[in-house]
C-alpha positions, -999 to +999 in steps of 0.1 A: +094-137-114+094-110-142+063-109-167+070-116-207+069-083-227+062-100-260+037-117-276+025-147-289-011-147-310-025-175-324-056-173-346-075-206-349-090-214-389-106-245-391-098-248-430-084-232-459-088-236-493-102-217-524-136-224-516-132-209-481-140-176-486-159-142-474-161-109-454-153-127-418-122-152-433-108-118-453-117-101-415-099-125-401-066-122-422-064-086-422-062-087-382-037-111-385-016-092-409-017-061-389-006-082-357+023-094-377+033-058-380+034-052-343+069-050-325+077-082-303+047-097-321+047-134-333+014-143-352+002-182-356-026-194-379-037-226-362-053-249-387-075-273-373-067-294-402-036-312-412-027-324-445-005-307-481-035-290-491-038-273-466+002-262-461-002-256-502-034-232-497-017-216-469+016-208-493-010-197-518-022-168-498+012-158-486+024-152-520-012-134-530-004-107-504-036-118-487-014-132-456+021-113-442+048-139-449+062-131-410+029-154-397+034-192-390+011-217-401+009-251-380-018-280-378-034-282-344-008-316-342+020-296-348+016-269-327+002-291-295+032-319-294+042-331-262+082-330-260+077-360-235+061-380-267+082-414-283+079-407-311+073-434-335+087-447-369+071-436-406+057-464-426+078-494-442+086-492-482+092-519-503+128-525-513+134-518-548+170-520-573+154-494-602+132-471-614+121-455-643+109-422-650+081-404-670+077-373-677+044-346-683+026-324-667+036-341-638+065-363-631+058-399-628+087-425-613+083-461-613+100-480-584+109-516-596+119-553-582+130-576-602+113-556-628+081-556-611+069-524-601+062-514-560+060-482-559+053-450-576+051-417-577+036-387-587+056-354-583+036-321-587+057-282-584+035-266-561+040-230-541+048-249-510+074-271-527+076-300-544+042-322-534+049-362-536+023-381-539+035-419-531+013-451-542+032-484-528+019-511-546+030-544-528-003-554-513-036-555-533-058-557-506-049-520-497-046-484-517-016-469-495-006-433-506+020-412-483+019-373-495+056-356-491+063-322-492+100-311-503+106-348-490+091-343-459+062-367-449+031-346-441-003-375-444-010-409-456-040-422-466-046-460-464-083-476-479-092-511-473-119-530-494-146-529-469-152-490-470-126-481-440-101-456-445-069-446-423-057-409-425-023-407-407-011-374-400+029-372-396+052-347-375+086-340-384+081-371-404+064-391-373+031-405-372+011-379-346-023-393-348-045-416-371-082-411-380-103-437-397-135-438-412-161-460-426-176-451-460-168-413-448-187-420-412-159-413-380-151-446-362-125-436-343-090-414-336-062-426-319-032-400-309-001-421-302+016-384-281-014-388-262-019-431-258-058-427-264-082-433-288-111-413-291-145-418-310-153-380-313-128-356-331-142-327-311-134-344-273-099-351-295-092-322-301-101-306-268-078-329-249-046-320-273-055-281-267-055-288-228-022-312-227+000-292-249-012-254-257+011-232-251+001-209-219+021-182-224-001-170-260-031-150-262-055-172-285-083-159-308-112-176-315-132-166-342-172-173-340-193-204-330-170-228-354-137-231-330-153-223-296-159-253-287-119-253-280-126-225-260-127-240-222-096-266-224-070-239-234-049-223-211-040-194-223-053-156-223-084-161-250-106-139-275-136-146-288-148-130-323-185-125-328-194-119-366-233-133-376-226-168-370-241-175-337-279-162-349-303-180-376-312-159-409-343-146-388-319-128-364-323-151-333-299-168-308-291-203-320-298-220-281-260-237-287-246-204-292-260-191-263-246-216-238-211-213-259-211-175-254-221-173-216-195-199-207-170-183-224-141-183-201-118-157-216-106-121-215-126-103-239-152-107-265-147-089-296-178-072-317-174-052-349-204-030-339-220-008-309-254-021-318-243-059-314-224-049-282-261-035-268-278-069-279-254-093-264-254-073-231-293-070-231-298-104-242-266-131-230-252-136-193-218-134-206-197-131-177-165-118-197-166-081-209-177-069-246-154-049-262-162-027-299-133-030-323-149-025-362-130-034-393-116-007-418-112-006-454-085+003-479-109+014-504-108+043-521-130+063-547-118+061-581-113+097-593-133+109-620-155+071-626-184+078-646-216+070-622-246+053-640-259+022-627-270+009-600-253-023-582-253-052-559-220-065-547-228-100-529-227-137-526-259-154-544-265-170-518-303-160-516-318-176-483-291-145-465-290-118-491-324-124-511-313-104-543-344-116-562-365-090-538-343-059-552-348-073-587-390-073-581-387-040-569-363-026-600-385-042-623-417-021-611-402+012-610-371+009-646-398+026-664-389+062-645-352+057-645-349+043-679-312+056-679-299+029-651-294-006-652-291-032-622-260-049-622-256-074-603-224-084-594-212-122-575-214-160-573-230-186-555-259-211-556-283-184-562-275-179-600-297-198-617-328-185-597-319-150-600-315-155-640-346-177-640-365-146-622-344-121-649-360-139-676-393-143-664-394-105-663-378-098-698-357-076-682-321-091-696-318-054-709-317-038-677-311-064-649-275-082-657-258-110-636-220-097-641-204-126-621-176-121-594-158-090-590-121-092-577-122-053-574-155-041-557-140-005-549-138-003-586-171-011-592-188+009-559-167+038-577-187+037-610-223+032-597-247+057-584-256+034-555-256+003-537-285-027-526-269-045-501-305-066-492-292-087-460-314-107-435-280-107-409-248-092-409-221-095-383-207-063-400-209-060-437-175-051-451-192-044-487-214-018-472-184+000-455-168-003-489-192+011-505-196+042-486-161+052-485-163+053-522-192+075-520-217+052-534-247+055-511-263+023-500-297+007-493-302-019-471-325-040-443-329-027-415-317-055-395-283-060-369-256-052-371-237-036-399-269-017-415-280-001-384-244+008-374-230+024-409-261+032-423-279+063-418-312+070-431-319+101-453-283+107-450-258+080-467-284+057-473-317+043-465-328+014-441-360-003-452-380-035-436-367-067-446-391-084-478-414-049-484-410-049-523-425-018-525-405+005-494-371-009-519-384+005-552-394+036-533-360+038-521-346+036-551-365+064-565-355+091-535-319+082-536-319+080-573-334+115-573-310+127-549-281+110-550-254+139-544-268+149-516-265+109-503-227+108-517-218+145-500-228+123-465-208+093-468-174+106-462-185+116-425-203+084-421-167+064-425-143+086-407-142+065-378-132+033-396-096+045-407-071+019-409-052+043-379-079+035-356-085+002-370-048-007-359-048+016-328-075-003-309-060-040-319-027-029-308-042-012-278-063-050-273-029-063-275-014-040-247-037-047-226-035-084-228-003-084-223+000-059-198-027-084-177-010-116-184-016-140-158+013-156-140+019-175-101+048-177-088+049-212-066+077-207-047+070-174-031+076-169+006+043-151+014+023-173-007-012-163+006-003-128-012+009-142-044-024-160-043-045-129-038-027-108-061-028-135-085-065-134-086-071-098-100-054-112-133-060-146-133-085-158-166-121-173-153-102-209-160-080-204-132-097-187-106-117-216-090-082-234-081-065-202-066-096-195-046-098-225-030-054-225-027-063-186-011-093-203+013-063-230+024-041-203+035-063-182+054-072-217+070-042-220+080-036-185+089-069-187+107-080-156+091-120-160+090-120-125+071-099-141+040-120-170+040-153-150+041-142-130+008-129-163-011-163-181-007-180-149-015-160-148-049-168-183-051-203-179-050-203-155-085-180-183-100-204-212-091-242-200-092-252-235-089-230-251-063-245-242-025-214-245-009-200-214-012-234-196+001-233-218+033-200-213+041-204-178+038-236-182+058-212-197+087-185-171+084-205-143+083-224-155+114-189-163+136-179-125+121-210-105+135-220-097+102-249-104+110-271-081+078-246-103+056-262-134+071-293-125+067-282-115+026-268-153+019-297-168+037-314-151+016-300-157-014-298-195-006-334-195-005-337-182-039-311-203-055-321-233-035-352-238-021-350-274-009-317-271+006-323-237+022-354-253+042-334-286+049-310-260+067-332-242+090-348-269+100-316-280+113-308-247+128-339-229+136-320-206+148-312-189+119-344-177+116-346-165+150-312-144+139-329-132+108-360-122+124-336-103+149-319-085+123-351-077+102-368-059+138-334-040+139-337-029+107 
């Protein structure tokens, strides 16, 4: 059996929309676009989500640029559908004998019997094609609404009275799956591919990803949000760390702890060297961490006049608490009367910061400037950044900043500031919330600030786009180049098991260890055995099978220090169990004793 040479990624996004949005999603989209460029490459945006607005949002940033038009979109039911499912019929319409038509800003027809209206609907030019939105009108106990795109029947939505709801998603214009809700609360989901009805979306979705992913992709799975889908798929699988796994004080959420050290896959991915040395000081992650940054496009503007200081951020304050930069501008304006703060951004965070603004009288010299759609721009015609952060998984403004030689200030907190930032050279680094330690550093880089700019070109040289591509393509390779794959029908099927095993995924490897354990069984090769149930033992810390098995087999081999080592270690692990067992077989103590007098 010869290995596949291409590949298939998929990157999971639970939702897109407008108001989804920020350094990891724009992280995200750039890796998939340089994928898409890859030879024998086929990218896949899975969207956890099904429905028009999503397929309309997805068109949207296609034609943007901000997504390569080679990369597929599909719902998680359209990409896991089960060839073996009957599939089912779409919903009933009414008869009708005419229509009538209305037009406006959208247009409206009228479906008629007997010249009483049944139907109607609302037709909208969209990106994505012509979106339908169907209202049958025959039964006045329910509001039933079927959304078409370019004719084909993507969602229905059907509200009762009572408060319930039915959402239907349709495939290829077949009902795949219906979710319904009371006054918004989940009751239930029923998937007619699978024949089951779940009351958790969640256990849903990780049964569809287990029937019907495709095991032949490599999967990436981006933070906390989609890896609870992590375990069920079958495939070759990636995990993305950005920020979202700590709490604003920098700490381990306890959930994203278990998610990350039972992550079953083939790599996990950081952006920085510093978050690499946490993880592996502070999580028993079994799979191996692997540094691959982010890059930017951005590029100084020649010849921008430099004269103000700026802030390029979500208001979002609880994160990035703006408000402390503005206290510490407002106690030291007076010796820099010649720069202004401007602060440039949106979020929830407005109103306080131009509540704080105004309680200082400072309109004059501290501005709110709104979003930017062109931060190089604006990086290119200031003298130099606050970026105040309390956690960032990498911090794409600050790398954008500095390769526009704007120099930046920051906390210094994981991961992005302590990786890009340097201290007295493109930047400075101060404690998180010391008012006064900002205003000072904004005084020695204001009085210094070409000799801050002259060291930010260094600081960025290894966050090219060359390398940036180099080391996903190389990720890529390598995956590939690992791929897992049994051939069943071997003749020497003990040694397609074992060679199996150096590149099956952690998923796998319980189920070939105990097919290579059979073998050697049969074989009677107590060696063979001995080493499955030792690899058995780092797969399953808590089971104490393995150990006394290997306490057995080491014994009947005359391994007899290797004994003594699992006895051991069955005492630590277990306790109870371990003096259960040598009080069945004192023995074992006499052997141990032997070996220790030996030693």
């Amino acid at each position: 059996m010869s290995e596949p040479v291409s590949a298939h990624v998929i990157c999971i996004v639970p939702k897109l929309g407008a108001s989804v949005g920020g350094g990891k999603i724009n992280a995200v989209f750039t890796r998939m676009n340089l994928l898409a460029n890859k030879a024998d490459t086929k990218v896949t945006l899975l969207n956890l989500q099904h429905g028009c607005n999503q397929k309309i949002a997805f068109a949207e940033l296609v034609a943007s640029g901000l997504l390569d038009s080679r990369i597929v979109h599909q719902s998680i039911y359209e990409l896991c559908v089960s060839p073996q499912t009957t599939l089912r019929d779409g919903p009933s319409l009414p008869d009708w004998d005419d229509t009538r038509s209305q037009h406006g800003s959208k247009e409206r027809v009228i479906y008629l019997r007997n010249g009483v209206p049944v139907m109607r609907d609302s037709n909208e030019h969209t990106i994505a094609g012509v979106l339908t939105t169907r209202h049958v009108l025959t039964d006045p106990e329910r509001d039933i609404r079927l959304k078409y795109l370019d004719d084909a029947l993507v969602e229905s939505r059907e509200a009762f009275g009572d408060g319930f709801v039915d959402k239907v998603a349709f495939v290829g214009g077949h009902p795949a799956c219906r979710t319904r809700r009371e006054h918004g609360r989940l009751i239930e989901v029923e998937d007619f591919g699978l024949g089951q009805t779940y009351s958790d979306e969640i256990i849903h979705q990780r049964v569809l990803v287990h029937r019907h992913f495709p095991e032949d992709a490599i999967v990436f799975i981006d933070g906390i949000t989609s890896s609870h889908l992590s375990h069920p798929i079958p495939a070759r699988k990636v995990l993305f760390l950005h920020a979202d796994h700590r709490n604003p004080t920098g700490k381990i959420v306890p959930r994203s702890r278990g998610l990350i050290e039972a992550f079953d896959g083939d790599a996990i991915i950081t952006a920085t060297h510093v978050h690499k040395q946490r993880l592996d000081a502070e999580l028993a992650h079994t799979t191996p961490v692997r540094v691959i940054p982010h890059y930017t496009d951005a590029a100084a503007t020649p010849g921008a006049p430099r004269k103000d200081i700026c802030t390029v951020s979500r208001l979002e304050l609880t994160g990035k608490p703006i408000h402390q930069c503005i206290e510490a501008f407002v106690r030291i304006m007076h010796l820099i009367p010649d720069t202004n703060y401007l602060i440039y951004g949106a979020g929830l965070g407005e109103a306080r910061l131009q509540q704080l603004i105004d309680h200082h009288d400072c309109g004059n010299r501290v501005r709110l400037m709104g979003h930017t759609a062109n931060a190089p721009e604006v990086f290119s015609q200031s003298l130099f950044s606050l970026a105040p952060t309390m956690t960032e998984g990498f911090g794409l403004a600050l790398l954008e900043a500095l390769t526009c030689d704007c120099p930046v200030i920051s906390y210094d907190v994981d991961y992005g500031p302590r990786e890009l930032i340097r201290s007295g050279e493109n930047g400075e680094l101060v404690q998180p919330g010391d008012i006064d330690a900002i205003a000072a550093a904004i005084l020695k880089v204001h009085a210094d600030r070409d000799r801050y700019a002259s060291g930010c070109a260094a600081s960025v040289e290894y966050y090219s786009f060359d390398r940036y591509r180099d080391r996903y393509h190389q990720l890529i390779d390598d995956l590939v180049a690992n791929r897992f794959y049994f051939d069943l029908s071997a003749r020497d099927l003990k040694g397609e098991t074992l060679r199996a095993l150096d590149k099956a995924p952690a998923q796998h490897r319980d189920r070939l260890l105990d097919l290579y354990i059979h073998q050697c069984h049969l074989s009677r090769d107590l060696g063979g055995m001995y080493d499955g149930f030792r690899q058995k033992i780092a797969l399953r810390p808590k089971d104490q099978r393995p150990i006394v098995r290997c306490i057995w087999l080491s014994r009947r081999l005359g391994r007899d220090a290797e004994c003594r080592a699992h006895l051991d270690l069955f005492a630590q692990r277990f306790p109870d169990q371990h003096a259960d067992f040598v009080a069945r077989y004192p023995d074992f103590i006499e052997l141990a004793d032997a070996v220790e007098g030996l030693a």
